[in-house]
SEBA-545480 format. One record per residue (C-alpha): z, x, y. Coordinates in steps of 0.02 Angstrom, whole numbers, plus 50000, padded with zeros to 5 digits. Example, Ala and Ser with C-alpha at 12.3 -4.5 7.8 and 13.67 -1.06 7.14 Angstrom:
<pts>
503905061549775503575068449947
</pts>
This chain:
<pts>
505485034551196504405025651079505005007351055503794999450944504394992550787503745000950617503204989050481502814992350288501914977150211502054973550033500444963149938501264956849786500924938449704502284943449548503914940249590504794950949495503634964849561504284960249711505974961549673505894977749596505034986949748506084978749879507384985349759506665003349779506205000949958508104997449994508665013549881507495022749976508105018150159506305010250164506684991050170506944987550357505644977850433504564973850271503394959650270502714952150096501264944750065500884936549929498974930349933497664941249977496784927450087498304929750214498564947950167496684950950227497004940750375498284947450425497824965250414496384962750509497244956150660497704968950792499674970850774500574967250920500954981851068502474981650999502374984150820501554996350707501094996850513501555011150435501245008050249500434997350142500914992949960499554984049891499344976849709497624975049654497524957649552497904943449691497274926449695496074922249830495464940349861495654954549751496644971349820495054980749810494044968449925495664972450046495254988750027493484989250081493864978050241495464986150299494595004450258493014997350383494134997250532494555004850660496405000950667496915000550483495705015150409497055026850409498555017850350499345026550213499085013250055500105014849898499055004649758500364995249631499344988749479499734986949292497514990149260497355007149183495375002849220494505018549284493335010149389494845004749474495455019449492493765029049541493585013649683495545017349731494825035049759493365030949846494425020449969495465032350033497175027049928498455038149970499255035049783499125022949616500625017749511500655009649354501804994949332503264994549297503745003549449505265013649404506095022249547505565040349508503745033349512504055025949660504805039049761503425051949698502245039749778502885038049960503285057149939501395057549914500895046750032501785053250186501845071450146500205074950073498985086050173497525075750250495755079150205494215081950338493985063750329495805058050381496095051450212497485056350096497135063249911497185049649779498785054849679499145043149519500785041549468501125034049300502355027449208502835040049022
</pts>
């Protein structure tokens, strides 16, 4: 029987942000065993730890402007290793830039939603990330869902 407990981690500085996906997370059956984040210094740290025996991240949601270090510097490290290059990430960002985007891509993102999340957005996204057919690489097809 597999014991270990399943964790999604949320990197969000906005509060209301916050709010609103632990609102969806908890509509969705999702919001056991979240951990927020709200810095990307301590996000980065502690994604690049080796969980525990015991515990295992299953999602990340992962805003892109966040003081200290951006979500696309989070990206690159947590994409770089071993233990966290395949961990489905769900990119929440009100930037419409392209380059963003393109880098999103690039990294592996499993899916990008515009802010505001509304809860049709957000359940297209986790529907993306954790049904969507994996490509020869192991990484999931950049899907962008956004707000009409």
């Amino acid at each position: 029987m597999d014991t270990k407990k399943r964790r999604i981690l949320i990197v969000e500085d906005n509060p209301d942000d916050e709010a609103l996906l632990m609102r969806q997370l908890h509509k969705a059956g999702l919001d056991k065993h979240v951990k927020v984040i709200a810095d990307g210094k301590l996000a980065l740290a502690f994604l690049t730890e080796k969980s525990s025996p015991g515990e295992e991240l299953i999602a990340l949601f992962l805003d892109l402007k966040l003081p200290g270090i951006s979500g696309l510097q989070i990206l690159e490290k947590i994409k770089s290793q071993d233990h966290t290059r395949n961990l489905p990430v769900i990119v929440m960002t009100s930037s419409n830039s392209q380059d963003d985007l393109e880098k999103c891509r690039q990294y592996g993102v499993s899916c990008y939603v515009q802010k505001p999340i509304t809860f049709a957005n957000f359940t297209k996204a986790v529907a993306d990330s954790f049904h969507a057919p994996t490509s020869k690489s192991g990484s999931l097809p950049l899907k962008s869902s956004q707000v009409e």
